[in-house]
N, C-alpha and C positions, 0 to 999 in steps of 0.2 A: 503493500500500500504506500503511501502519505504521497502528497500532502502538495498541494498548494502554494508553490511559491507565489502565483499571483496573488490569491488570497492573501498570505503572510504579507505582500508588501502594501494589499489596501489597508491593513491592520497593522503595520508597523513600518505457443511464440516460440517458445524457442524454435525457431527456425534458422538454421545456420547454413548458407548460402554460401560458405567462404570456401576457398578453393587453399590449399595449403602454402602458396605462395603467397599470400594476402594475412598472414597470421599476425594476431594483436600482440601491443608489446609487452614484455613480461612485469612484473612489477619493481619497483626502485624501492629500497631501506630509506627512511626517514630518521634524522635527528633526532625524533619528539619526545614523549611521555615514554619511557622503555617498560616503568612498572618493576613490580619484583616476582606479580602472583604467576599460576602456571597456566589460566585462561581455562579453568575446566569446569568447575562445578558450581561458579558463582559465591563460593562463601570468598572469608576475606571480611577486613577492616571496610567502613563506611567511610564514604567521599566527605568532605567538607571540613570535617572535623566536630564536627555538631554533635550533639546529645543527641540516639534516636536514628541517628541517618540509618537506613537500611538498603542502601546502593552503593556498590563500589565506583569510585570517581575514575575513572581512563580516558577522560577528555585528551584530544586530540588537541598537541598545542598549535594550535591555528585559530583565527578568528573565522575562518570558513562556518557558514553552516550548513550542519548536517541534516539530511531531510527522510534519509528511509533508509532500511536496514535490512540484512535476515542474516540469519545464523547457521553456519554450515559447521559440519566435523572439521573445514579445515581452520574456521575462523570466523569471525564477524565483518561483515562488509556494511560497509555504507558508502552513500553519495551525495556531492558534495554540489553546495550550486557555484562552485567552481570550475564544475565540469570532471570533477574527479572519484574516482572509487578507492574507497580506503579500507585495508585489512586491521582488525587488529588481530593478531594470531602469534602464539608462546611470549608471551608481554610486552609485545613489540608491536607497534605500527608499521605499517607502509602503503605508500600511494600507488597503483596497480599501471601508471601509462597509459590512461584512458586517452585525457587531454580532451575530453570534448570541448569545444569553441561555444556550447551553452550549458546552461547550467543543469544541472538531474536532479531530478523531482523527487524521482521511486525507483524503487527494486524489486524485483520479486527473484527466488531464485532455489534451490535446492540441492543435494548433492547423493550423485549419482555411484555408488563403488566407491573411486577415489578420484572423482573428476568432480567438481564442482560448474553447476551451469547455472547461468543467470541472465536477466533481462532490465537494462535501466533505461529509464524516458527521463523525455528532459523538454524545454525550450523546443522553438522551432521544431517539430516534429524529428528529436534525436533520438535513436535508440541506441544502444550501446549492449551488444551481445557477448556474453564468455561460454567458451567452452573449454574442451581439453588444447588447445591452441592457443587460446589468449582471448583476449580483447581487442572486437570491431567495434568501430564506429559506424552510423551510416544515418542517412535523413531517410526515415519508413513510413513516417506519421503525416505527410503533408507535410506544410507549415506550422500545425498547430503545438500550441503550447501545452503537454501532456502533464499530468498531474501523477497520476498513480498508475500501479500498473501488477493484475493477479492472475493467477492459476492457481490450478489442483496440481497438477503435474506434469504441466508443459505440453501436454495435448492440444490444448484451446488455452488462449492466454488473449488478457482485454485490457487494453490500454483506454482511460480516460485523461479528458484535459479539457480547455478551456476552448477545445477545438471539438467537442465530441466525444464519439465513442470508437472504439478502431477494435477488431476482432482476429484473432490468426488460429489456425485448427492443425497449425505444424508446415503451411505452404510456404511457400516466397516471399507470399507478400501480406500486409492488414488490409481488410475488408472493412469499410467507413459504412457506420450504422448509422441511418435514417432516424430521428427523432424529433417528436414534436417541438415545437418554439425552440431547439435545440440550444439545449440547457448546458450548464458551464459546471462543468464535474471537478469536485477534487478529490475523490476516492470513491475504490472500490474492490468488490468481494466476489470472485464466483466458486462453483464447487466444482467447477466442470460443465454444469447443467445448466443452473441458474446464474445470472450478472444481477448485481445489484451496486446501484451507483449512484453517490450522493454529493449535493452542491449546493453554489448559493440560492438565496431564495428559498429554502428549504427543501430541496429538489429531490426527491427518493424515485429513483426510476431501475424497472426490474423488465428482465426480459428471460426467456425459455427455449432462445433458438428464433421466435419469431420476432414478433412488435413488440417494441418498446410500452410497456405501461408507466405512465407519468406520473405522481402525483406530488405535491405541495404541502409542505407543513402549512396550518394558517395562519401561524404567527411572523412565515416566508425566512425564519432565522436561519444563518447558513451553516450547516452541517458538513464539515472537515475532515471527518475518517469514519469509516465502517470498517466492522469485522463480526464474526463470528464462528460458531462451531457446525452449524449447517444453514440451510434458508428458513427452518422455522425455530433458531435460536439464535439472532442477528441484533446488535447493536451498534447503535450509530450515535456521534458525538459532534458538538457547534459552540458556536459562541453562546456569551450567556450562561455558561455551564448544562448548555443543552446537552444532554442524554438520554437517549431512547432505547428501548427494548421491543423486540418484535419475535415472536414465538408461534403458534398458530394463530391467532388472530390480529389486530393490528398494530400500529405499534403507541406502544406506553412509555410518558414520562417518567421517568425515574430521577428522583431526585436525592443527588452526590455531597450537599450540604455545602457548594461554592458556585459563585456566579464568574468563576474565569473564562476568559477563552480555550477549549478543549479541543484537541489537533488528533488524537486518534485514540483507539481501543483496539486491543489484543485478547480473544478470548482463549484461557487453556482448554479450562471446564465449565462445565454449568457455575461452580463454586469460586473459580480463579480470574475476572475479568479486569484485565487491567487498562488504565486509561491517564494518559498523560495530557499536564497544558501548558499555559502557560506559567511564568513565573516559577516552574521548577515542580509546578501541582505534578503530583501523580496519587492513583489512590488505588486499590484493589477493592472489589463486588464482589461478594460472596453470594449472590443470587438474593439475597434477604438486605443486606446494609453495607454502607461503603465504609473502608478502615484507610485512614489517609497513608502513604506510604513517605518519611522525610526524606527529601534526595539531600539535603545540604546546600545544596544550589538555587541561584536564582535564573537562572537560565528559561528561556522557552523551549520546551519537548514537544517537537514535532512527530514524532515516531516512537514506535514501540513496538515489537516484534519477540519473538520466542523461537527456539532451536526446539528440534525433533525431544529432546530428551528435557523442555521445560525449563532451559534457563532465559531470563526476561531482559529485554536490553532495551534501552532509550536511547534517543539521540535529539539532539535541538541546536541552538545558534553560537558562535563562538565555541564551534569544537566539542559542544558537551555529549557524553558517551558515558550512559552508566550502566552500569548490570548490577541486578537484585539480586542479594545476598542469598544464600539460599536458607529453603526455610522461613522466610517472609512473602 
């Protein structure tokens, strides 16, 4: 998923076409943060130095920010709207030689044996694809400006942005989805079957292989990240400290006990929903009540994501990167 750089600045697929001669370039060591932990299981001392923190600090020393993430066996990636993808992996950073010339919105990505493969959008309709070769660049999306971007498994993968909706089922190229008043996405969620894709304006649009269904929160408040554990247990988050819940019937306010701006949700379990915002907020849902989680930081968390095996990472502006203790 995440996340809206457009938004962020009004407020402040795998298909590999590459031919072996065309291979991405490998990635470069970085200066930064080196750390001392071993990157495995999320326990470890809390960031800040605070009473209470329950997040290990691995910020990235750069003022870049960070906008989305996922978690492989080999390491944590994220993306930068510097145009760059960064490892953190055995306590060490490094920036991968992307170099895109815009900046990347979203990730999605997974890891296969021992290849890790991925997918980031960005600006200008860029995607930026890894496989066992490396890192492509290439303009797939049009012109538009892409916001997020999911899969189940790489089968079918949906890129949204302020351009639309763009669809790939493993071909050559994205298939641009027809939608009514065509609505300005910054995130979204499919399982494979179902898309479900949410914006400003309050915009929740789902589809099933055919037509787009539209509809409108009525308060029009814009909604920033969705996730969930299937399409009838989906949560979606906005400004305002909007948070919604959607299960078999429609979807319910749930209220988090803060009126911040909120950039996105990661669900493990029915009982583990986490959700990050602004100011460094982040907080865990137990299905019943929200338990605030302290990062130490004041930072904006745009992103939140979880590895196959349950450990929880954030990412937001001025390089911040944390991962939740385990156990919290």
């Amino acid at each position: 998923m995440t996340h809206s750089a457009s938004a962020r600045t009004v407020v402040s697929l795998l298909a590999f076409a590459v031919a072996l001669g065309a291979l991405g370039c490998k990635g470069k060591s970085l200066s930064l943060d080196s750390g001392t932990d071993g990157e495995g299981d999320g326990s470890g001392s809390g960031g800040g130095g605070e009473e209470g923190v329950v997040w290990d600090d691995l910020h990235l020393e750069s003022s870049v920010t960070l906008t989305g993430g996922f978690a492989s066996g080999a390491g944590f990636y994220t993306t930068g709207e510097d145009g760059e993808v960064y490892v953190r992996s055995e306590g060490e950073w490094s920036a991968q030689g992307v170099d895109a010339d815009e900046p990347l919105n979203g990730i999605w990505g997974m890891r296969t044996g021992e290849v890790s493969v991925a997918v980031a959008v960005g600006d200008g309709g860029t995607v930026a694809r890894l496989d066992e070769f490396g890192w492509v660049v290439s303009q797939e999306l049009n012109t538009a400006n892409m916001e997020s971007v999911d899969s189940a498994d790489g089968s079918v993968s949906v890129s949204v942005g302020w351009g639309g909706a763009y669809v790939t089922d493993g071909s050559a190229s994205w298939a641009f989805q027809a939608i009514d008043n065509n609505p300005q996405f910054n995130s979204v969620w499919t399982d494979g079957t179902t898309i479900v894709a949410v914006g400003q304006d309050g915009v929740i649009a789902t589809t099933r292989g055919g037509d787009w269904t539209v509809e409108n929160l009525p308060s029009r408040v814009a909604l920033n990240g969705i996730g969930g554990l299937s399409v009838e247990d989906l949560w979606a988050v906005g400004v305002d400290g909007t948070v919604l819940h959607k299960t078999t019937g429609d979807w319910e306010e749930v209220d988090i006990g803060t009126g911040a701006t909120l950039w996105d949700v990661e669900a493990i379990a029915t009982d583990q929903v986490y959700i990050v915002g602004n100011n460094g907020f982040a907080v865990r849902h137990d299905g019943t009540s929200a338990t605030e989680l302290p990062t130490g930081i004041d930072n904006n968390l745009y992103d939140i994501t979880s590895s196959s095996s349950g450990v929880v990472w954030a990412v937001g502006n001025r390089g911040a990167t944390l991962r939740l203790q385990s156990g919290d």
